[in-house]
C-alpha positions as CSV (number, residue, x, y, z in Angstrom):
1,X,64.7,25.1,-13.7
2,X,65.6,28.3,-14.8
3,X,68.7,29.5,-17.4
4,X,68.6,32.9,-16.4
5,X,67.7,34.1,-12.9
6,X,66.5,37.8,-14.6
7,X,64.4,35.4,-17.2
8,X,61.1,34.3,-15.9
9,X,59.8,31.3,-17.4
10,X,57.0,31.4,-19.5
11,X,53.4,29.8,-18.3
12,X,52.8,26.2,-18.9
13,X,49.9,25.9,-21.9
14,X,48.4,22.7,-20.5
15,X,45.4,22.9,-18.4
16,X,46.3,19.9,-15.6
17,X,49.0,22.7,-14.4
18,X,49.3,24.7,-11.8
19,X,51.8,28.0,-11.7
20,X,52.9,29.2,-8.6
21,X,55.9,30.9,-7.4
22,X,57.9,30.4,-4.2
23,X,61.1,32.6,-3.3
24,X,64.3,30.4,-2.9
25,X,67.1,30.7,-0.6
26,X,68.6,33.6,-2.4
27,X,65.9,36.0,-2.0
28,X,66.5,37.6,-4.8
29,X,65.6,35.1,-7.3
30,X,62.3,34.6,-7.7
31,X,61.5,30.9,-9.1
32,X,58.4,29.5,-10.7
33,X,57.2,25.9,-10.7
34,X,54.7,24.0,-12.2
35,X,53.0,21.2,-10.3
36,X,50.3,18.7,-11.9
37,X,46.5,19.1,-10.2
38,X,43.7,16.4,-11.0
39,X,40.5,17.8,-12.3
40,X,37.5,15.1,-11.8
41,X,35.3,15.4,-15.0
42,X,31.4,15.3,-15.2
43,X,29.0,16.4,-12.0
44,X,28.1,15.4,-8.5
45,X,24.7,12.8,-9.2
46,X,21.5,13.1,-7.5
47,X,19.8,10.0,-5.6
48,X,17.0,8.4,-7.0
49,X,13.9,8.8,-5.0
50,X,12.1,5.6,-3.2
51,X,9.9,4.2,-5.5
52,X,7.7,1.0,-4.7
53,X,8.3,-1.3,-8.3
54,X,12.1,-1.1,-7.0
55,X,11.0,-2.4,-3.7
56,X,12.2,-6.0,-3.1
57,X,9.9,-6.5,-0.2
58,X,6.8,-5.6,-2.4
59,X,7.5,-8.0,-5.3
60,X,8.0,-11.0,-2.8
61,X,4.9,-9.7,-1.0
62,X,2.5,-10.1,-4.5
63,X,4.4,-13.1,-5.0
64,X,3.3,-14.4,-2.5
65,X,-0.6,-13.1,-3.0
66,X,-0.3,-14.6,-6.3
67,X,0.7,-18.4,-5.1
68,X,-1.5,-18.4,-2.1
69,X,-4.6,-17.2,-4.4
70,X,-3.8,-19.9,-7.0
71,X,-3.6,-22.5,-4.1
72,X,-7.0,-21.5,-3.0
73,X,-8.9,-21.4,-6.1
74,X,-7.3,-24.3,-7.6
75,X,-8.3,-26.2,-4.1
76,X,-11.2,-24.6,-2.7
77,X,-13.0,-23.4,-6.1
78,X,-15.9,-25.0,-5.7
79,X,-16.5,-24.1,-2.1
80,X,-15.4,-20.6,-3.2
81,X,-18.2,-20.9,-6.6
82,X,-21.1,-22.0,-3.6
83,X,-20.4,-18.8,-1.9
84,X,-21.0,-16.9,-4.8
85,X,-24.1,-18.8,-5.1
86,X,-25.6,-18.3,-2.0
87,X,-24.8,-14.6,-1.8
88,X,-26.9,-13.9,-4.8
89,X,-29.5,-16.8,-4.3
90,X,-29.8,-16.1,-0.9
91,X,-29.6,-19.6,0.6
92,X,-30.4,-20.5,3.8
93,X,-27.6,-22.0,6.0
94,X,-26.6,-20.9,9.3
95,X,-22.8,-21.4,9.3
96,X,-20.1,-21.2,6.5
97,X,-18.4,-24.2,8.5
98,X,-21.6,-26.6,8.2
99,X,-20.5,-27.4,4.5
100,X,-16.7,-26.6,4.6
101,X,-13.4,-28.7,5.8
102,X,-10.9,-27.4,7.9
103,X,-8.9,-26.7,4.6
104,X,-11.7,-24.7,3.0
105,X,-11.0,-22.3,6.3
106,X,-7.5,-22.0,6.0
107,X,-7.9,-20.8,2.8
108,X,-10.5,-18.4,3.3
109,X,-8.5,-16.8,6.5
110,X,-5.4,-17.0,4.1
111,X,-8.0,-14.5,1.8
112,X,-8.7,-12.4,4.3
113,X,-5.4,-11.4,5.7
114,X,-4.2,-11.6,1.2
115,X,-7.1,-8.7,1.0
116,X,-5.9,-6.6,4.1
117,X,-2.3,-6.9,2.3
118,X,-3.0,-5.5,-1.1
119,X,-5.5,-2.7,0.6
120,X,-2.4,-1.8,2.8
121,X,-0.4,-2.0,-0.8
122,X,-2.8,0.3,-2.2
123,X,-2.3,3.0,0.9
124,X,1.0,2.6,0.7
125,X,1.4,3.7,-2.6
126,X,-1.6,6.5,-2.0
127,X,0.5,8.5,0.7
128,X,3.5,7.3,-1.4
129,X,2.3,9.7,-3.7
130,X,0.7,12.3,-1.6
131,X,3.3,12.2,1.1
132,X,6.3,12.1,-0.7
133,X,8.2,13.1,3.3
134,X,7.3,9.9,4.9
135,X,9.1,7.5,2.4
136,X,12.4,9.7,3.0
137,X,11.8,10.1,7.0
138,X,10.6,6.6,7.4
139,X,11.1,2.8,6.8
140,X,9.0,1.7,4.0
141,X,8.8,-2.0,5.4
142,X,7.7,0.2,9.1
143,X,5.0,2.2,6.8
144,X,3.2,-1.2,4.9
145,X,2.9,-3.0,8.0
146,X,1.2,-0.1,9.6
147,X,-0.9,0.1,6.9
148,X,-1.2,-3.8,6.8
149,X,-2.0,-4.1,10.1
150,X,-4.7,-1.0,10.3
151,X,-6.4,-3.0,7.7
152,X,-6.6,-5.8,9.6
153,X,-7.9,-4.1,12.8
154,X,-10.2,-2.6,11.0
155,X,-12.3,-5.7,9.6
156,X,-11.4,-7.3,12.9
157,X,-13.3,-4.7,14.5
158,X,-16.2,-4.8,11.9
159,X,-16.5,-7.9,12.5
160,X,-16.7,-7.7,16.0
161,X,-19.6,-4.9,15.4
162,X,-21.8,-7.1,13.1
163,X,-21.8,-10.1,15.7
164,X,-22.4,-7.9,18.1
165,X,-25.3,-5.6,16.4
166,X,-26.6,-9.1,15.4
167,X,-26.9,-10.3,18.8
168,X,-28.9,-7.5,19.9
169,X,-31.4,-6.9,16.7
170,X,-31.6,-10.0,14.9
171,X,-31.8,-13.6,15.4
172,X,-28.7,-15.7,15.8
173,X,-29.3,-17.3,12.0
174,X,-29.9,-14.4,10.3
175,X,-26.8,-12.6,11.5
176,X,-24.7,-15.9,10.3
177,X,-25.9,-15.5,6.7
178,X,-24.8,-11.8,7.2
179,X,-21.5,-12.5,8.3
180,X,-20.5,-15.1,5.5
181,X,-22.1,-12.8,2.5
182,X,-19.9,-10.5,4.2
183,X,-16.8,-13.0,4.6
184,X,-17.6,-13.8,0.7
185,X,-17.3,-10.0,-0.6
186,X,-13.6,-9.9,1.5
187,X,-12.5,-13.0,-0.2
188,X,-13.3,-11.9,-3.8
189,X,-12.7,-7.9,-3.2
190,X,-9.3,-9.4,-2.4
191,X,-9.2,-11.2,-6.1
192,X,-10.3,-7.7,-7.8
193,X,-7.7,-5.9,-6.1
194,X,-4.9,-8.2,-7.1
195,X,-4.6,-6.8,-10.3
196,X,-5.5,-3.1,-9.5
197,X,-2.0,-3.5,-7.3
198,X,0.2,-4.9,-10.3
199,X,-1.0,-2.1,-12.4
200,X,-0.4,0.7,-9.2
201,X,2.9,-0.6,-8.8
202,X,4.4,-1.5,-12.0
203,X,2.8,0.9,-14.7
204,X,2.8,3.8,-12.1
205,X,-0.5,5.0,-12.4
206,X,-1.6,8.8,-11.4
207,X,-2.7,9.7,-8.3
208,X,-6.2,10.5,-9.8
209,X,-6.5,7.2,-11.6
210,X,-5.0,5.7,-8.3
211,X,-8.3,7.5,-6.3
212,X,-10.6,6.7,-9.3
213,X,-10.3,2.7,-9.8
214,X,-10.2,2.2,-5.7
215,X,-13.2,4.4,-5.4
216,X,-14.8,2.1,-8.4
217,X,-13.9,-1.1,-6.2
218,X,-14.8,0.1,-3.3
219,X,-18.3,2.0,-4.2
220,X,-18.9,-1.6,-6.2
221,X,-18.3,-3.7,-3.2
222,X,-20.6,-1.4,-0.8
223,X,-23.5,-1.8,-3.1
224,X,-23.1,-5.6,-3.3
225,X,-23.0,-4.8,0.9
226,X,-26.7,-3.0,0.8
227,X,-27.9,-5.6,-1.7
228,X,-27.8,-8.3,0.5
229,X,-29.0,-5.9,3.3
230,X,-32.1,-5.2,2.0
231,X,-32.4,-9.0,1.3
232,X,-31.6,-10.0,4.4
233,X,-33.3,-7.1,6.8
234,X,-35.7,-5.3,4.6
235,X,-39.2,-6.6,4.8
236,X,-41.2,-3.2,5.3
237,X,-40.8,-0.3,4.2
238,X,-40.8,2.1,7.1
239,X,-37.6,0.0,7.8
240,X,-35.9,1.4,4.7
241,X,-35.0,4.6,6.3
242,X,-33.4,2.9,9.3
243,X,-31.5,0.3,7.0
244,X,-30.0,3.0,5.0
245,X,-28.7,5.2,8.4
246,X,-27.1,1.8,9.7
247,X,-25.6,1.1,6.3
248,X,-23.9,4.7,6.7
249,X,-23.4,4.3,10.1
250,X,-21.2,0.8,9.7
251,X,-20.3,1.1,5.9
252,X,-19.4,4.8,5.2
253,X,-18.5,6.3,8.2
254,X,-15.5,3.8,9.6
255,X,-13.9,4.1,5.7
256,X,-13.7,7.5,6.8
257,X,-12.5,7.0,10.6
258,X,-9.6,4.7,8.6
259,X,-8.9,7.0,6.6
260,X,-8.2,9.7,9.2
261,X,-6.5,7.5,11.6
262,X,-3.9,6.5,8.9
263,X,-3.1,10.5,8.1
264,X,-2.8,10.5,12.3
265,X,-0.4,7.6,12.2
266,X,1.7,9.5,9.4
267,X,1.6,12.9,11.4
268,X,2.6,10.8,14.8
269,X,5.7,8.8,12.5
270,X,7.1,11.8,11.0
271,X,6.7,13.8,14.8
272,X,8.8,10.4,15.8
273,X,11.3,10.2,13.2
């Protein structure tokens, strides 16, 4: 190792050694080594963050909305075209099941449940963006179906409120043609969201063009809602006033409720979690 033990050995130029010294059995010789050390090139990487066009379980889900709505209107389009009809031409009939099959139903509750799915999509994605926390605390699969499934209580319950609001105000055929106008704006709000999810998902849209085109949809559908309210239940008008508090009253004030009890559920998840 060494020629000379009063010589000390010059330092290695090559940066993958290391020079240290040791003192031998003689302890008055002083020895250096050199020992090889491995240096790992390039920096730790940082994880991606969760992001919803990477999620597996939301392609298979619009795949699935896709199918199922092509099934429907390539099997129940003209049932589907005589709703439209009878929304704006305000037919009289006092059941949607007098003039459908047991097919025509399945489809339509196959609508339904497809429009509760893409508005739980479009929360997902809302508190995706607003909450960025929850996605890294939480399951996403656990966060859509609590949005999925808040959706569908929610027009379960409406539902519930119209029959029973019905029962107690109006006659038993008027509140029929209520409930399937309102049944028809479900079905097709659930086509016009369809592609308002592809492009939330997949072309990442902005949080205020996310707000923006569901307030459009949304706004749009309600007006539809007093259309056929004021076809239906206005005949004077000292009734206009009272149509327009009960329009706020079942219209505005539970998308407002929902709203809140979602930002509950989120505060309750990440309290959990």
């Amino acid at each position: 190792m060494l020629r000379d033990t009063t010589s000390v050995v010059p330092s290695d130029t090559l940066p993958l050694f290391y020079q240290g010294q040791f003192v031998s059995e003689d302890s008055l010789q002083l020895t250096e080594y050199h020992s090889t050390q491995e240096y790992v090139s390039g920096f730790e990487g940082a994880p991606l963050s969760y992001s919803p066009r990477t999620d597996d379980v939301i392609s298979l889900t619009l795949l699935a909305c896709f199918f199922l709505s092509s099934i429907a209107l390539a099997r129940g389009k003209k049932f589907l075209t005589q709703q439209v009809k009878d929304f704006v031409l305000h037919r009289e009939r006092t059941s949607i099941f007098d003039s459908s099959t047991a097919a025509d139903v399945r489809y339509l509750i196959v609508l339904t449940v497809q429009t509760c799915v893409l508005s739980g999509i479009v929360f997902f994605n809302y508190f995706h963006d607003k909450q960025p926390m929850l996605m890294e605390r939480i399951s996403p699969l656990l966060l859509l179906g609590v949005y999925v499934g808040s959706c569908l209580v929610y027009f379960f319950l409406k539902w519930i409120i119209y029959m029973f609001l019905g029962w107690v105000f109006f006659d038993k055929n008027r509140t029929n043609i209520w409930l399937e106008s309102y049944s028809t704006l479900i079905y097709y709000a659930g086509f016009a969201l369809f592609p308002f999810v592809l492009f939330l998902v997949y072309f990442d849209l902005t949080l205020t063009n996310l707000i923006r085109f569901g307030l459009t949809i949304l706004i749009f559908t309600k007006i539809l809602m007093f259309y056929k309210w004021i076809k239906l239940f206005f005949h004077q008008l000292n009734t206009l006033f009272l149509l327009i508090l009960y329009f706020c009253a079942l219209e505005i004030v539970p998308c407002l409720l929902l709203y809140q009890v979602l930002i509950q559920i989120n505060n309750i998840l990440l309290i959990k979690f």
